[in-house]
N, C-alpha and C positions, 0 to 999 in steps of 0.2 A: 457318610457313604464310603467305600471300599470298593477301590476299581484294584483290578489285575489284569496285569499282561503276561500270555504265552510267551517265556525263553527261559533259561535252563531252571527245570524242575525244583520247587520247592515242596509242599505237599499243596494236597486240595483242597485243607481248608485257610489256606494262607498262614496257616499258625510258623514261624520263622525258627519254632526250637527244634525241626526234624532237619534242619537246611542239605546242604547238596554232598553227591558223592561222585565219586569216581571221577572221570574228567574231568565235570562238568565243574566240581569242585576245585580241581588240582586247576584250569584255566581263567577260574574266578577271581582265585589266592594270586596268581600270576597278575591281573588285572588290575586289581588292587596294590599289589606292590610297586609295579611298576609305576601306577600314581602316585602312590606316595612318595618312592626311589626319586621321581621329577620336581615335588615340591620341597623335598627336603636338600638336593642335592645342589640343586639352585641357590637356595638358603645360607648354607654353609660356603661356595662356591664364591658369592660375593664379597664376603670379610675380607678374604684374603688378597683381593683386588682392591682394596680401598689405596694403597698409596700412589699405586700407578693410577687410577680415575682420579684421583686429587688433581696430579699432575700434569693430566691427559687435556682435563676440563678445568684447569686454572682455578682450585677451588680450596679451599683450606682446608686441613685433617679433618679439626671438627664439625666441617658444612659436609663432609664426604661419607661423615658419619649416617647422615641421613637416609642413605642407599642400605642401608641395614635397618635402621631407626621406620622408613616409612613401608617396608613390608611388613616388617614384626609390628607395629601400631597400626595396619589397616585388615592384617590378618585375624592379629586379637578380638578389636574391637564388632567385626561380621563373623564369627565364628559361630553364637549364640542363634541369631538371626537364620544363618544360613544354613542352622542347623534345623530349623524350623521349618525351613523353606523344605528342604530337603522330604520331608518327613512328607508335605503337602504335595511335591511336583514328582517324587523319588530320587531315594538315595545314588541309586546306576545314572539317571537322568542328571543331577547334579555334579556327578562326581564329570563325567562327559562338557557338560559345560565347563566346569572348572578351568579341565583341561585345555579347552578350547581358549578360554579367556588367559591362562598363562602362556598358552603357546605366541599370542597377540601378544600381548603386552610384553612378551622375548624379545618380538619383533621390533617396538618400541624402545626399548632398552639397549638394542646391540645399535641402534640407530640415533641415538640421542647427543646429540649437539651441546647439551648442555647440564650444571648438576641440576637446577630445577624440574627437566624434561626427565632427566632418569629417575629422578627421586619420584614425582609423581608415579610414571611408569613402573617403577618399582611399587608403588601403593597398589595399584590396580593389579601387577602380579601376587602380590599378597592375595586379593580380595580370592584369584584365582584357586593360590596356595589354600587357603579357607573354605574355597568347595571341596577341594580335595579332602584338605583334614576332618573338617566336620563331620563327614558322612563313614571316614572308610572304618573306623571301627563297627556303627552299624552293620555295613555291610557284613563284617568277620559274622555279627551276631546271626547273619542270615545266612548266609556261608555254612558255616560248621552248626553241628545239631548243639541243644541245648549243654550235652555232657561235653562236648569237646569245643565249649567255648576258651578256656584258658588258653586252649591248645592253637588255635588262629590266634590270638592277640600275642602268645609268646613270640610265633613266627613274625607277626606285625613289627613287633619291637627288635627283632634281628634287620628288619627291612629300614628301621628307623636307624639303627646303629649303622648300620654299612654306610646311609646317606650323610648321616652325621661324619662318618672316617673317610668316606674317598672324598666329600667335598674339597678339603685343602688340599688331597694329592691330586685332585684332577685340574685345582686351579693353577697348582701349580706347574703339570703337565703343561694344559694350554697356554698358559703363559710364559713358560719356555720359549715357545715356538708360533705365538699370535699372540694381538692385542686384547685387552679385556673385552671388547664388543665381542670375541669366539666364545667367552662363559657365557653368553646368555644363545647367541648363533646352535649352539651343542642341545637347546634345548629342543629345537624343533623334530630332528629325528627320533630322542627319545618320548616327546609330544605323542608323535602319529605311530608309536608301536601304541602307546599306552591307549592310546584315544580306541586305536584297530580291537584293542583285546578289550576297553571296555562296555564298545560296542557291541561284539560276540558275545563274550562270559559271563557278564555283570546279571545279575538276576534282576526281575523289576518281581517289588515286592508289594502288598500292600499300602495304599497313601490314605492319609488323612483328607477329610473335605474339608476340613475348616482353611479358612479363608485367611492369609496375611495379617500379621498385626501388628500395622504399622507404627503405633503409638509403641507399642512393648519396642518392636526393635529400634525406635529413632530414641527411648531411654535405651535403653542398653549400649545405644552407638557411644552416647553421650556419657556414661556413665561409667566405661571401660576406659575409653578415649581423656576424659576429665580425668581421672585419680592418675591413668599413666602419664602423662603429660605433665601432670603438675608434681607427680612424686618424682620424675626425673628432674624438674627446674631445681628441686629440692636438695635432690641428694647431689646436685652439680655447682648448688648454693648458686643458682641464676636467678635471677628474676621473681627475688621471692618474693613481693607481694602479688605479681599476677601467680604462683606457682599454687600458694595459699588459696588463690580463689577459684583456680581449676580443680583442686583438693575439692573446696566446698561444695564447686556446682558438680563433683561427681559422685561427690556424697549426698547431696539436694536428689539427682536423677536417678541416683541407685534406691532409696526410701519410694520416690514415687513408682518407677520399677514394682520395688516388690506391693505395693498397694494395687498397683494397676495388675498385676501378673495374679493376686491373692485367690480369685473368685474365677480364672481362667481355668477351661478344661483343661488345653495341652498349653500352658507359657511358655514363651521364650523363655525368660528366665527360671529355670526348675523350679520354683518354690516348692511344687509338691512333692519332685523327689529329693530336695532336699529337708524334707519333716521326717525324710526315712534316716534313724540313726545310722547304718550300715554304710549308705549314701554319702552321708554327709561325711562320717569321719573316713570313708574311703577317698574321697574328692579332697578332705583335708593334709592328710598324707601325702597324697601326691602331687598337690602342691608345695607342701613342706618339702617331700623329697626333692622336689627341681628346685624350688629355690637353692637348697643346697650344695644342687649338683652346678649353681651357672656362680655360685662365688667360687669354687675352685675353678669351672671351663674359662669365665670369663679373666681371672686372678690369675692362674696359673701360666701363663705364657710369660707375662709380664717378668715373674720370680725364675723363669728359667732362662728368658732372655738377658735384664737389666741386671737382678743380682747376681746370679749362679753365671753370667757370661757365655752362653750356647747362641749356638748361630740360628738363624730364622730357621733356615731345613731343620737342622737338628730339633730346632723347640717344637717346630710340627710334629715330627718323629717321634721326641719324645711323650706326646701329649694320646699317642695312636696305643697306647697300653689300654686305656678309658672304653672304646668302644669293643676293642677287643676283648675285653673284659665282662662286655656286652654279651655280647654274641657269642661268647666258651661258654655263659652260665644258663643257654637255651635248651641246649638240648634236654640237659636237667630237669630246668621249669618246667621245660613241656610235658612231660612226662607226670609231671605230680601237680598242677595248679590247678584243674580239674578234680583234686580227690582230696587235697588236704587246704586248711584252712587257710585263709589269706590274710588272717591279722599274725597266725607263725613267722610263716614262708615270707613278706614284706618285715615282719619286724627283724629278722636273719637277716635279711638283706640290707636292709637300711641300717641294722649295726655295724656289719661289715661295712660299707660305705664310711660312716662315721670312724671307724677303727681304721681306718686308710686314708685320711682326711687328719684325722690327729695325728699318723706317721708320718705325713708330707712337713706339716706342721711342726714336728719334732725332727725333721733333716739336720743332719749335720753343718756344720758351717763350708764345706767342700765334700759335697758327696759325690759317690761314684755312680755314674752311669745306673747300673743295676739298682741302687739304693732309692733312686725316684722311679725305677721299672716298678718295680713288686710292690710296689706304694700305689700308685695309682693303680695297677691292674688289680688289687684288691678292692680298690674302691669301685671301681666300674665291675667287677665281677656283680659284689653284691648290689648294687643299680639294676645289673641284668636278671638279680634274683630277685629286688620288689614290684618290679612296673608289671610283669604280666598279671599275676595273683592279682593285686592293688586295684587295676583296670576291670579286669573281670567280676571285682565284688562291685564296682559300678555299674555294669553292666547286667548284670544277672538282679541286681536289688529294681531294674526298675522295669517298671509293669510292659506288657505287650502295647506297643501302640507307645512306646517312648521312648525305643532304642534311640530316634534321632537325639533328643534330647541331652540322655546318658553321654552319649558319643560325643556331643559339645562340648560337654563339660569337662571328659577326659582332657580333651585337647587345650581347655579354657583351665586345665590344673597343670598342663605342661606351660602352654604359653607364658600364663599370669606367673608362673612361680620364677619362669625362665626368665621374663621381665622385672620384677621386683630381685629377684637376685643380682640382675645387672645395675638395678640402683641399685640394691647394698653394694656394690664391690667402689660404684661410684662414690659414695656416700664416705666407704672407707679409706680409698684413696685421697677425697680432699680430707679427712678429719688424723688420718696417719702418714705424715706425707714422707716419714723415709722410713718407714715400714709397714707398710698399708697392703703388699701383698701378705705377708705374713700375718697379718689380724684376720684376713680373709680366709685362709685358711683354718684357722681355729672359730670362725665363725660356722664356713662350713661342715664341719664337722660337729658339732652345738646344732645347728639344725636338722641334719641328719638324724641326730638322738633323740632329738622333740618328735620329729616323725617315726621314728621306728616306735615312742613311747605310746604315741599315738595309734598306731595300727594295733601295739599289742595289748592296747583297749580293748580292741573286739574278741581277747581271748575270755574277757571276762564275761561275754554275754553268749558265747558257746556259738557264737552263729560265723557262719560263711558267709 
């Protein structure tokens, strides 16, 4: 059964490919960024506060690590789930909770006494971040009409790069002039615009009546949760026999997953759109592509700090080519990701990336300022020319009635890659240990080329 509710105009027969115009659109796209602007900014926001919280809360580097570690592991693993939810309760509905549960659990976090308090509190900000992420691509789907889908997700992914680039300048702002408890304090005003605009703008669209299922999401907790947890004991060489048997039982939950998900109309876990080839090697891609992209983000600080000798400002500085890079190659995309094909447009992109990735990698032994500019802003250019095409052939491949779905997975090929990349860089750091950023970057760029080979698979079967 299909319930709808009266606010800003979709068509009348709930079909989501005509979506909205004029204001109603322009206040929609505002609505949505600005949640996303909150969950990403926060994100990035934290990293750069980890030595003063070590110090603050008497904790060691690597216990401190966790205040990163237990958002990014509670966001991944409820992503899938809440995407599902989503789909059941509404996208605007969810995305509004989300908000609400980050803005709480801010609250939590700028008041935490201790690293266990914050680390939790940070888990429950995730779950938050994860309403937000899950849904808001859906939402672009309903937003913009079917032709100018490319065209909201380009925009999306400028809103993703800004949160990605001001995180460390704003951490660094506040931390100027207050203690780390003001990063998480800062987030309540931008909370309650976001919350105001998604209460007005936000469209309520179509829901599913099917009913929670809770077996599919408590594998999937478990089956996300198992392989990260134990691939990082892994690549940290901790604890490897229990690391080996979180591997197992996450590979045990993911088989019963897809068994239990086989015979499901709408699964948590896609199976059905992923039998669609388009789907799947679209979702492949852009996992490939973030893995690649988090062995340079997370590697390259390291190699501009430790070897090349740059002060902490400067290494953030220098690292802000990447998003900017971003965000010059939209205006472009926008214009054509809509009209031309998306195994082209991503495999251009992701070559370039790669091609910028093997020039960091081939740095001089003393280079000049400019020599690691044009290097990275190469690589992040082409970044900004794969993810919106890449997104949108996910998007568009899967049936009415499964943007939630779609939308999960986008996110669940950002996350998952951005996490497996952080263990490979860990992985290479203990196996290269006086040149380990330097492998990392020639790794990065070897994955890069695997995914651009990949997208420019789908030039062989003529389809978008």
């Amino acid at each position: 059964m299909v319930e709808t509710v009266q606010r800003p105009q979709l068509v009348s027969s709930g079909e989501e490919r005509q979506g909205l115009y004029g204001s109603a659109r322009t206040l929609a796209v505002l609505a949505v960024s600005l949640s996303v602007l909150l969950s990403l900014l926060d994100y990035a926001i934290a990293n750069v506060a980890l030595p003063n919280i070590a110090t603050d809360l008497k904790s060691s580097a690597s216990s401190a690590i966790w205040v990163v570690n237990a958002y990014q592991l509670s966001s991944l693993v409820s992503l899938l789930p809440l995407a599902a939810l989503g789909s059941r309760v509404g996208f605007a509905r969810l995305c509004q909770v989300g908000i609400v549960i980050f803005m709480a659990s801010s609250v939590l976090c700028a008041t935490a006494t201790s690293l266990p308090v914050l680390a939790v509190s940070r888990a429950v900000q995730g779950i938050g971040g994860a309403c937000i992420m899950s849904v808001n691509i859906a939402l672009i789907r309903f937003i913009y009409p079917h032709a100018e889908i490319g065209r909201g997700i380009a925009l999306n992914g400028v809103v993703v790069a800004v949160g990605v680039a001001l995180g460390p300048t704003a951490a660094a702002a506040i931390l100027s002039v207050a203690s780390w408890p003001w990063l998480f304090w800062i987030n309540l005003p931008l909370g309650i615009a976001a919350l105001i605009m998604a209460f007005i703008a936000l469209p309520d669209v179509p829901r599913s009546g099917k009913n929670p299922d809770l077996t599919g999401s408590f594998l999937c907790v478990v089956f996300f949760g198992a392989i990260v947890m134990g691939g990082d004991g892994l690549a940290h060489q901790e604890n490897i026999l229990l690391s080996c048997g979180l591997l197992a039982a996450g590979i045990l939950a993911g088989v019963l997953l897809v068994i239990h998900e086989a015979d499901v109309l709408h699964p948590i876990f896609p199976v059905d759109l992923l039998k669609k080839p388009e789907f799947t090697v679209a979702f492949l891609t852009g996992f490939c592509g973030f893995v690649a992209s988090n062995f340079f983000i997370v590697s390259m600080p390291f190699m501009l700090h430790d070897r090349l000798g740059f002060s902490p400002s400067a290494t953030g500085l220098l690292i802000t080519p990447w998003p900017i890079g971003i965000i010059c190659a939209a205006p472009f995309i926008r214009r054509v990701t809509d009209t031309v094909s998306a195994g082209l447009l991503s495999s251009i992109g992701l070559s370039m990336t790669s091609f910028g990735f093997f020039c960091l990698w081939m740095l001089p032994e003393h280079p000049a300022v400019w020599d690691i500019v044009w290097r990275i802003f190469i690589a992040g250019y082409g970044f900004g020319f794969f993810q919106p095409p890449n997104n949108r052939a996910m998007m568009v491949a899967a049936p009415g009635g499964r943007a939630g779905g779609a939308s999960g997975m986008v996110q669940v090929a950002r996350q998952a890659g951005q996490t497996f990349g952080a263990m490979g860089v860990a992985a290479f750091f203990a196996q290269f240990l006086s040149n380990g950023t330097h492998a990392c970057l020639l790794a990065a760029a070897c994955v890069a080329l695997l995914a651009a080979a990949l997208s420019a698979s789908r030039l062989l079967t003529k389809k978008r």
